[in-house]
N, CA, C and O of each residue as an XYZ file, in Angstrom:
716
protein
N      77.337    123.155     89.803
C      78.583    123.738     89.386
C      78.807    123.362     87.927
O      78.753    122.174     87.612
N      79.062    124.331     86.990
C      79.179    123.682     85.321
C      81.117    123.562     85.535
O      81.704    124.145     86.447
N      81.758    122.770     84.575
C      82.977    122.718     84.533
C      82.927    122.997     82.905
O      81.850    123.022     82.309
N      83.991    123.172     82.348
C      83.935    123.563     80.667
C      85.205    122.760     80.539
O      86.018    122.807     81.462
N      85.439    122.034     79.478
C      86.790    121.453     79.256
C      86.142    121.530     77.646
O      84.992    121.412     77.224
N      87.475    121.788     76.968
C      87.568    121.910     75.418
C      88.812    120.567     75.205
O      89.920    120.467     75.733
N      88.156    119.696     74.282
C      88.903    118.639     73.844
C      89.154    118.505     72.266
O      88.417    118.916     71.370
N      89.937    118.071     72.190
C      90.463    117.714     70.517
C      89.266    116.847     69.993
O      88.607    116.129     70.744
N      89.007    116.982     68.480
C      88.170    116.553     67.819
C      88.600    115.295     68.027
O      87.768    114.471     68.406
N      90.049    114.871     67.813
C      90.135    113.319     67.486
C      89.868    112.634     68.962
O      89.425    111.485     68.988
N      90.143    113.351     70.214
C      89.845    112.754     70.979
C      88.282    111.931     71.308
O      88.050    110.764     71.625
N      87.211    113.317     71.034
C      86.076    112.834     71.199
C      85.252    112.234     69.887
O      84.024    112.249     69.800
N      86.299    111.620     68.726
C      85.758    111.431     67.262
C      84.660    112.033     67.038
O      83.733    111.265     66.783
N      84.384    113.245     67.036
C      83.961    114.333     66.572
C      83.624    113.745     64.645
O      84.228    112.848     64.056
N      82.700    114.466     64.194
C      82.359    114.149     62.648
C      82.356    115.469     62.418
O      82.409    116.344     63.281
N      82.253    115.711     60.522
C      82.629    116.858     60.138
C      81.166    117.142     59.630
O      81.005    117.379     58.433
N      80.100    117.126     60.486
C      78.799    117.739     60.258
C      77.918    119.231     60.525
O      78.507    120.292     60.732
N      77.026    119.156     60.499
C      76.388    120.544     61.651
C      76.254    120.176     63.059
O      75.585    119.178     63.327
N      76.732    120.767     63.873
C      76.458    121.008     64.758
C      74.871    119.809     65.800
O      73.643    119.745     65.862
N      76.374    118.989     66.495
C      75.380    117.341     67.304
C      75.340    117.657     68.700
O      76.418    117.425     69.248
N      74.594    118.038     69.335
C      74.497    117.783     70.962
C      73.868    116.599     71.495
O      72.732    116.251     71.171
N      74.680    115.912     72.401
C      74.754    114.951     73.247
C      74.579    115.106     74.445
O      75.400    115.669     75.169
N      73.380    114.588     74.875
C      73.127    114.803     76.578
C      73.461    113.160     77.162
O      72.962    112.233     76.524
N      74.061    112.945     78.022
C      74.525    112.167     78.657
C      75.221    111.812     80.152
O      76.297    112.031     80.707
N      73.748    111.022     80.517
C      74.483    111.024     82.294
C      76.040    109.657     82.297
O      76.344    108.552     81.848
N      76.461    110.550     82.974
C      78.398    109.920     82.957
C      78.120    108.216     83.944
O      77.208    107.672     84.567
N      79.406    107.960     83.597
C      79.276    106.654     84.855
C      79.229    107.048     85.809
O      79.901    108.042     86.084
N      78.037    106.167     87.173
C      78.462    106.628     88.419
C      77.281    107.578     88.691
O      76.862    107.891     89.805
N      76.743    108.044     87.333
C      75.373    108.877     87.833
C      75.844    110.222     88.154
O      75.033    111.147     88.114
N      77.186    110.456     88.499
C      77.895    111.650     88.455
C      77.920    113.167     88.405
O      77.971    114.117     89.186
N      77.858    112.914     87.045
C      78.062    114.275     85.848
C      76.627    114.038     85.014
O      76.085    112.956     84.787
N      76.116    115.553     84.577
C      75.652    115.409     83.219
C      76.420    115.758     82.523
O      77.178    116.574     83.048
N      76.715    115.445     81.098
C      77.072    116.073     80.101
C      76.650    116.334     79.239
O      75.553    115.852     78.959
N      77.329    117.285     78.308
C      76.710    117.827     77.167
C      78.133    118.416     76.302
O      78.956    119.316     76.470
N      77.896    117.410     75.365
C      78.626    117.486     73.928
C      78.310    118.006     72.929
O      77.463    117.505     72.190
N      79.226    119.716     72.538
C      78.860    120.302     71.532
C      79.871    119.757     70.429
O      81.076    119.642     70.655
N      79.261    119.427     69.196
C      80.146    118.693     68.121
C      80.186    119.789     67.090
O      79.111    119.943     66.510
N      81.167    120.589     66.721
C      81.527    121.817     66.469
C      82.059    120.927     64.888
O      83.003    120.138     64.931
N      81.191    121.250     63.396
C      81.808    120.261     61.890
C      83.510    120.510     61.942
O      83.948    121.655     61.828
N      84.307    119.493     62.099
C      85.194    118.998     62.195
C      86.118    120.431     62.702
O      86.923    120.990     61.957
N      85.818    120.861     64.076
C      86.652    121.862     64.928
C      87.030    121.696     66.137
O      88.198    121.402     66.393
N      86.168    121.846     67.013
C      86.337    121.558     68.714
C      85.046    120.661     68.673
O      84.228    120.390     67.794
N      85.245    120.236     70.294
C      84.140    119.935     70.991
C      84.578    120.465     72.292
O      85.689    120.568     72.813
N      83.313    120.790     72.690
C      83.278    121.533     73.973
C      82.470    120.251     74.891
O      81.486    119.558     74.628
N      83.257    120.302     75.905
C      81.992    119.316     76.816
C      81.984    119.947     78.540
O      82.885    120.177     79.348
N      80.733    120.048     78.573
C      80.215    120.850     79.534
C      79.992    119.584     80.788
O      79.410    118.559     80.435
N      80.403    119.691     82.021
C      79.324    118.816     82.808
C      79.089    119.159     83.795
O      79.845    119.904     84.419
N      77.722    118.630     84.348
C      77.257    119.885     85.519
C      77.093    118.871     86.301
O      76.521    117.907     85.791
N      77.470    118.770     87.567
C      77.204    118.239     88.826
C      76.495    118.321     89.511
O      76.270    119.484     89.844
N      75.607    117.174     90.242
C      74.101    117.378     90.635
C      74.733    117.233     92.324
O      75.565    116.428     92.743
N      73.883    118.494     93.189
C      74.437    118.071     94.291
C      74.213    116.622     95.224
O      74.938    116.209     96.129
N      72.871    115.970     94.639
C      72.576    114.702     95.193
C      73.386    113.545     94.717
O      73.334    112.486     95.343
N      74.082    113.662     93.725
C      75.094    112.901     92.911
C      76.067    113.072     93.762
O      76.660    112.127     94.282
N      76.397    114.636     94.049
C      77.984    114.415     94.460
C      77.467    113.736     96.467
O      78.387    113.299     97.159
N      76.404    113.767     96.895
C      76.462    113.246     98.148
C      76.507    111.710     98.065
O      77.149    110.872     98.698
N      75.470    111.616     96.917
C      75.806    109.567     96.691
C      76.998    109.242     96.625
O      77.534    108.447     97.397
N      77.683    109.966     95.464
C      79.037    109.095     95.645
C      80.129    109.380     97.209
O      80.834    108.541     97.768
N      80.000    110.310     97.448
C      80.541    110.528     98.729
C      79.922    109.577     99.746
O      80.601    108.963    100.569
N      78.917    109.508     99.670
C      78.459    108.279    100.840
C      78.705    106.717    100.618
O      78.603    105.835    101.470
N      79.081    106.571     99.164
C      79.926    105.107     98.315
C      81.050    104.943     99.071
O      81.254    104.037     99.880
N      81.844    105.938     98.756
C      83.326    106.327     99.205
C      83.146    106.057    100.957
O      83.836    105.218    101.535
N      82.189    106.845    101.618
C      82.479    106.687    103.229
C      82.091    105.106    103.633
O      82.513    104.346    104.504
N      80.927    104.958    102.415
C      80.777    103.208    103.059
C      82.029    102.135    103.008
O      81.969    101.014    103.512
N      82.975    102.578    102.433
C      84.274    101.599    101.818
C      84.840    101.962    103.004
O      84.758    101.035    103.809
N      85.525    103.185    103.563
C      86.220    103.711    103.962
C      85.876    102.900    105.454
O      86.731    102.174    105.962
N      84.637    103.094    106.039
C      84.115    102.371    107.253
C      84.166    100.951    107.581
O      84.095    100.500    108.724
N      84.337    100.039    106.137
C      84.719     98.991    106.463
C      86.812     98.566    107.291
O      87.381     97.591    107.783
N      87.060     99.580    107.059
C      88.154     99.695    107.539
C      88.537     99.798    109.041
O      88.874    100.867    109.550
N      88.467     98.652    109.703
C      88.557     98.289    111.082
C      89.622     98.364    111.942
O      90.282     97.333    112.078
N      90.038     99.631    112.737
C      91.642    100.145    112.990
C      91.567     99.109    114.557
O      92.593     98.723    115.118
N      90.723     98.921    114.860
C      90.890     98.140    116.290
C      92.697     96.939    116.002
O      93.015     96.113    115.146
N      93.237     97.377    116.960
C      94.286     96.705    117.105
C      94.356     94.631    116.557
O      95.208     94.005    115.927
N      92.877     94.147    117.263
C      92.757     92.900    116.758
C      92.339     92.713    114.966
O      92.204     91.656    114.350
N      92.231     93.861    114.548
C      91.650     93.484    113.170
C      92.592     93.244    112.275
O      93.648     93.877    112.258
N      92.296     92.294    111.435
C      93.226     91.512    110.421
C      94.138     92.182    109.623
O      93.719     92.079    108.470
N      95.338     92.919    109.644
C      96.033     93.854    108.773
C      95.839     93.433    107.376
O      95.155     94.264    106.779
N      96.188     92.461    106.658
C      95.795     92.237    105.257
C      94.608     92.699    104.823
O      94.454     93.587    103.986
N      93.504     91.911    105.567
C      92.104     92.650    105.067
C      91.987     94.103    105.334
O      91.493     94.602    104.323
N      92.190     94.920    106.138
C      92.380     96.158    106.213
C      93.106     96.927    105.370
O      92.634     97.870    104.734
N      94.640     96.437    105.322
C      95.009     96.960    104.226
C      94.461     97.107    102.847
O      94.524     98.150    102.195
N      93.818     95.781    102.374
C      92.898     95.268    101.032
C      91.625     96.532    100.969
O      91.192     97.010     99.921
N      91.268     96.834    102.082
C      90.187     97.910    101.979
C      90.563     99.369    102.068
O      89.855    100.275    101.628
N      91.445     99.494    102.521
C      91.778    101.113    102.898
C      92.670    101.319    100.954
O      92.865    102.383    100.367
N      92.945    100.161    100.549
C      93.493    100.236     99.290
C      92.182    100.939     98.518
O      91.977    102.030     97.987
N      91.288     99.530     98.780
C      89.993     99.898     97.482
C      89.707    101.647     98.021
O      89.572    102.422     97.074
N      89.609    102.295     99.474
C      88.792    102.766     99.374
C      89.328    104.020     98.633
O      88.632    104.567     97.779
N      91.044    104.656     99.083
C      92.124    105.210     97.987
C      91.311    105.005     96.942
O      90.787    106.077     96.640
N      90.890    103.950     96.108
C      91.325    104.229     94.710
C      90.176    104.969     94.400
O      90.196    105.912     93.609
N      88.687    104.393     95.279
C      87.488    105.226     95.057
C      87.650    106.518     95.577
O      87.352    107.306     94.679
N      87.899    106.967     96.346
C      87.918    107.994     97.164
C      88.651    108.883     95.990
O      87.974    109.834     95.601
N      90.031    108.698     95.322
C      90.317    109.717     94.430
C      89.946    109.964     93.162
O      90.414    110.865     92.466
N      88.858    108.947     92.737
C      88.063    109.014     91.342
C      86.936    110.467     91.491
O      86.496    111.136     90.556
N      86.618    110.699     93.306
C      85.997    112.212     93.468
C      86.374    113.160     93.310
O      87.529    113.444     93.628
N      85.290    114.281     92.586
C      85.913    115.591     92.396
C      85.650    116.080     93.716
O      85.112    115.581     94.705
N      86.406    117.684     93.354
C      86.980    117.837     95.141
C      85.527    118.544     95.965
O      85.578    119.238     96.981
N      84.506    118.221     95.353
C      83.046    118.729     96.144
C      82.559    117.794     96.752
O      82.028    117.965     97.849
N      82.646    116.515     96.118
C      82.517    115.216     96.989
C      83.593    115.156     97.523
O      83.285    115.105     98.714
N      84.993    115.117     97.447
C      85.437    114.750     98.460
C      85.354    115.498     99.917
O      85.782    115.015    100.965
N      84.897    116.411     99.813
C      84.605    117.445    101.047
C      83.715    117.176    101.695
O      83.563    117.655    102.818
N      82.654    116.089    100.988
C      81.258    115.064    101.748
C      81.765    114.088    102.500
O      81.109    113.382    103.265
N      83.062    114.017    102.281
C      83.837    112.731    103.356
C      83.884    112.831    104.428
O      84.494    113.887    104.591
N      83.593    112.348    105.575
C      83.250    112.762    106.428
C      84.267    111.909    107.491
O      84.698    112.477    108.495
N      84.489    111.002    107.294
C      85.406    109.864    107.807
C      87.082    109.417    106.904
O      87.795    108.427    106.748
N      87.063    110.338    106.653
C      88.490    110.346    105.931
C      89.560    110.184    106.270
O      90.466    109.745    105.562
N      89.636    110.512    107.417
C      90.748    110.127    108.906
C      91.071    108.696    108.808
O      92.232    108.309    108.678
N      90.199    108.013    108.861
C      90.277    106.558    109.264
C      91.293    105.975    108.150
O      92.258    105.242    108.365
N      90.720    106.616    106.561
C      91.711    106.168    105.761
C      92.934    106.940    105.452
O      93.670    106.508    104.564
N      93.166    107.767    105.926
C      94.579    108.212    106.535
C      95.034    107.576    107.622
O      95.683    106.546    107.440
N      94.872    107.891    108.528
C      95.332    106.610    109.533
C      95.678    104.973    109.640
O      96.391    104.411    110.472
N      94.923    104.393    108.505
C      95.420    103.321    108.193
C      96.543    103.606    106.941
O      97.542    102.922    107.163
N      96.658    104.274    105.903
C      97.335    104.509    105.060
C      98.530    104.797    106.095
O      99.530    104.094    105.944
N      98.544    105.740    107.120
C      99.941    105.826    108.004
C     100.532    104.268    108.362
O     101.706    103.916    108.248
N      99.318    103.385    108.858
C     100.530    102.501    109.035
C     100.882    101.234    108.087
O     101.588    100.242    108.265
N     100.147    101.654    107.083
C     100.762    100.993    105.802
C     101.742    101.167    105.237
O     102.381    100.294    104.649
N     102.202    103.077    105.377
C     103.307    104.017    105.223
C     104.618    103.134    105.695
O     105.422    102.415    105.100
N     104.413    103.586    107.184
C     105.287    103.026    108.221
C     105.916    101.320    108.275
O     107.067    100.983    108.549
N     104.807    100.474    107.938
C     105.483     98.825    107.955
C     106.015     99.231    107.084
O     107.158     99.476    107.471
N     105.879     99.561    105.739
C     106.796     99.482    104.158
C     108.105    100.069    104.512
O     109.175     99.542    104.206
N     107.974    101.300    105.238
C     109.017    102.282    105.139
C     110.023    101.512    105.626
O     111.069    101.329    105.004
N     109.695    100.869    107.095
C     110.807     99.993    107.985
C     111.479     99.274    107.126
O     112.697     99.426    107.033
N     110.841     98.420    106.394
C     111.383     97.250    105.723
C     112.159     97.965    104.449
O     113.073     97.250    104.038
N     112.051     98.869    103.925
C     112.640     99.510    102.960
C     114.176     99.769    103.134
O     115.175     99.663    102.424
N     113.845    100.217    104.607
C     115.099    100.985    104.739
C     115.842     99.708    105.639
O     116.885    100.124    106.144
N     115.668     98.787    105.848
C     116.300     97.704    106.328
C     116.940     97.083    104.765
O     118.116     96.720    104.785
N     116.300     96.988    103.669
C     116.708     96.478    101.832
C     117.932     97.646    101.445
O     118.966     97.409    100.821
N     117.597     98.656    101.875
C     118.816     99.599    101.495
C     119.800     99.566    102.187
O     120.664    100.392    101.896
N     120.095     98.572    103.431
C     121.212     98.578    104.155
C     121.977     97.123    103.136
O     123.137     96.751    103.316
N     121.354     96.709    102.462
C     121.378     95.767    102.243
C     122.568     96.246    100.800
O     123.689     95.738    100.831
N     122.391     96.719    100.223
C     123.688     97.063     99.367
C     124.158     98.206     99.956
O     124.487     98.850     98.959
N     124.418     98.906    100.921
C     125.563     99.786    101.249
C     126.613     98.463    102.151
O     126.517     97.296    102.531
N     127.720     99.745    102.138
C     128.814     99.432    102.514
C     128.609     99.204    104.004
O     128.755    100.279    104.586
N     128.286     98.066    104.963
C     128.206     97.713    106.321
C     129.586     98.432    107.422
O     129.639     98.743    108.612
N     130.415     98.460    106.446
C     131.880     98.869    107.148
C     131.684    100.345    107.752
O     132.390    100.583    108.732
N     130.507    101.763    107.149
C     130.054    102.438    107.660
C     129.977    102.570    109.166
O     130.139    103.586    109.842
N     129.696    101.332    109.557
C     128.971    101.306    110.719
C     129.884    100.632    111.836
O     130.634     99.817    111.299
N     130.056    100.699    113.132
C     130.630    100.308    114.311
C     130.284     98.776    114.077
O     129.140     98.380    113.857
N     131.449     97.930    114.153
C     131.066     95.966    114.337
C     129.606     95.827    115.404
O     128.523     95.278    115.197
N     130.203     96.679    116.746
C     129.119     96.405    117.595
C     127.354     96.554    117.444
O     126.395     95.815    117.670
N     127.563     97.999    116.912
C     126.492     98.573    116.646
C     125.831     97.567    115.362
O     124.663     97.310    115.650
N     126.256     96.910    113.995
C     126.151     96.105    113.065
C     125.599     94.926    113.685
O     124.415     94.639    113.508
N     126.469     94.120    114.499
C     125.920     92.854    115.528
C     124.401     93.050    116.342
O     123.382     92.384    116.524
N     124.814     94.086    116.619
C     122.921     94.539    117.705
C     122.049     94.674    116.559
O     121.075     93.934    116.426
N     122.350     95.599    115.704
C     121.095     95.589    114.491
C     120.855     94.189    114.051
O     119.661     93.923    113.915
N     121.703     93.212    113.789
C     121.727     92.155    113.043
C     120.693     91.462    113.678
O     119.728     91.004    113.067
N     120.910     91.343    115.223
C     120.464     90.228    116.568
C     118.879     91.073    116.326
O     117.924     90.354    116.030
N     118.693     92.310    116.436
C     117.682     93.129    116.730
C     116.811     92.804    116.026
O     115.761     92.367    116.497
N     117.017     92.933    114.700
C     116.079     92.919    113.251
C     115.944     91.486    113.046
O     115.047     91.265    112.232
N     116.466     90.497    113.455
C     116.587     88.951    113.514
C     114.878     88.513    114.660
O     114.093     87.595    114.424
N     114.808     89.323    115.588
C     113.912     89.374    116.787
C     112.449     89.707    116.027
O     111.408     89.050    116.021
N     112.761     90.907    115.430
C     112.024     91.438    114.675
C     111.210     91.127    113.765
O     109.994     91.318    113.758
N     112.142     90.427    112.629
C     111.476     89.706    111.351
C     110.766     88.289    111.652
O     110.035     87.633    110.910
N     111.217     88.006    113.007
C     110.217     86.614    113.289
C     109.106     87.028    113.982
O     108.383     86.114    114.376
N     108.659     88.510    114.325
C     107.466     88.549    115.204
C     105.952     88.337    114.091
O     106.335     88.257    112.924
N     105.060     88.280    114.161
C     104.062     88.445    113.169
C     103.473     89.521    112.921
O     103.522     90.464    113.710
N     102.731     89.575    111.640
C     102.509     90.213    111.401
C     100.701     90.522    110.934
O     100.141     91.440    110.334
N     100.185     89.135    111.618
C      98.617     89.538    111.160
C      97.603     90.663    111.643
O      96.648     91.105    111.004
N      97.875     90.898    112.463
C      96.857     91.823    113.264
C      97.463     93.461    112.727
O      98.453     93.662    112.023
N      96.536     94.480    113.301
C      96.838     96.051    113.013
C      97.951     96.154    114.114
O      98.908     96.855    113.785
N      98.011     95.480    115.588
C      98.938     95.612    116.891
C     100.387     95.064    116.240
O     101.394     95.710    115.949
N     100.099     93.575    116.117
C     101.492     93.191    115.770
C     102.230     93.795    114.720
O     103.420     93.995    114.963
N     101.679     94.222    113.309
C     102.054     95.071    112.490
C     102.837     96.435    112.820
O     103.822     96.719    112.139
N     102.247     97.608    114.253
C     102.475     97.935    114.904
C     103.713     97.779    115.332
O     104.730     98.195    114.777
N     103.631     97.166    116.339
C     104.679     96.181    117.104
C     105.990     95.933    116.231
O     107.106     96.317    116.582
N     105.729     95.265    115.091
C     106.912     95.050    114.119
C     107.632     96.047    113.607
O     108.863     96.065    113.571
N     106.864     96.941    113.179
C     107.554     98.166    112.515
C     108.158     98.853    113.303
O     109.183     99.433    112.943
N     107.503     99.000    115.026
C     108.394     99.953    116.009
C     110.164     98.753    116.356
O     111.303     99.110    116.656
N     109.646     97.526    116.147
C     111.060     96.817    116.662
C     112.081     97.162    115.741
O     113.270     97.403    115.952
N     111.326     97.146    114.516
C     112.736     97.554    113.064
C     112.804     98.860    112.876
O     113.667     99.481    112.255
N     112.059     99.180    113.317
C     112.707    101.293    113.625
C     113.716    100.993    114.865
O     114.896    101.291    114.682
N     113.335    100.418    116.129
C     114.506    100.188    117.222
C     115.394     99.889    116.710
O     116.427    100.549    116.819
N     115.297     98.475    115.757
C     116.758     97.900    115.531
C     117.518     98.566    114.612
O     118.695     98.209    114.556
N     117.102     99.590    113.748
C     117.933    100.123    112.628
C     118.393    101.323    113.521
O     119.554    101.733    113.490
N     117.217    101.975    114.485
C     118.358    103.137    115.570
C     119.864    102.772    116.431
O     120.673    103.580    116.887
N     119.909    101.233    116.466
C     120.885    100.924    117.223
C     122.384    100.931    116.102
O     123.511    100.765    116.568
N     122.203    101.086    115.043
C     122.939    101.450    114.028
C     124.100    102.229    114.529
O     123.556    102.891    115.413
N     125.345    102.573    114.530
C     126.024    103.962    114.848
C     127.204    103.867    113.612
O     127.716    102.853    113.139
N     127.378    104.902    113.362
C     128.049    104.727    112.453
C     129.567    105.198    112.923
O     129.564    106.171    113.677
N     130.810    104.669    112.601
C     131.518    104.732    112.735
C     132.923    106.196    112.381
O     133.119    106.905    111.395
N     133.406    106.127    113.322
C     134.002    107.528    113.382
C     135.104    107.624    112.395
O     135.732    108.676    112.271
């Protein structure tokens, strides 16, 4: 597949000569490129994608992604730590490798419940400067007792993580707000 992108001279410090081509394999083994140095006008840079390139890095990306262990006993920190790295690799692909992904689920699925613990706790910090008077005494007391239950359960495993986030979704539903 060729891609064409036209860049500013100053970007690619371009010189004001005849006409320089640059062949150059990118980081990553990637891309080829090829830099037309146009005497102090454009540069054009061409790069063509090798399809065995775009399967290597796609198979980089799925090896990260696989270290990501959703079994309920597996360590949430370290999981999280990997489903992070594998995000950051995974979106450095253009979208032909990413279509070589083959296991991509897994890091969606953990990204969901990375989503989900944050979200709970978020929205438990935002109760935290509104006005409490919103809400029924009773209904305020049960959340209080609820989320109290809650914030002491642990949190190492993918289950208990789990577990935690469904108790502080319970305890913030017991919320009612007042008429």
């Amino acid at each position: 597949m060729l891609q064409k992108k036209t860049v500013s001279v100053d970007t690619a410090s371009a010189t004001a000569a005849t006409d320089q081509f640059t062949y150059t394999l990118a980081p990553g083994n990637m891309l080829f490129n090829v830099v037309v140095k146009r005497a102090g006008q454009v540069v054009t840079l061409y790069s063509y994608e090798h399809e065995e390139n775009n399967q290597v890095a796609a198979d980089l990306v799925m090896s990260l992604i696989s270290e990501i262990d959703l079994a309920p006993t597996s360590t949430y920190a370290n999981e999280k730590k990997d489903a992070i790295a594998a995000r950051t690799e995974y979106n450095k692909l253009t979208a032909v490798q990413k279509a070589l992904v083959t296991n991509y689920s897994t890091l969606t699925e953990m990204e969901s419940i990375i989503d989900a613990f944050g979200k709970a706790y978020a929205d438990v910090a935002a109760l935290d400067g509104s006005d409490i008077s919103i809400y029924t005494p009773a209904s305020w007391s049960a959340f209080k007792a609820a989320f109290a239950v809650a914030k002491a359960m642990p949190e190492d495993t993918i289950a208990q993580v789990i577990e935690k986030t469904d108790a502080i979704n319970a305890a913030l539903n017991l919320l009612v707000k007042a008429q």
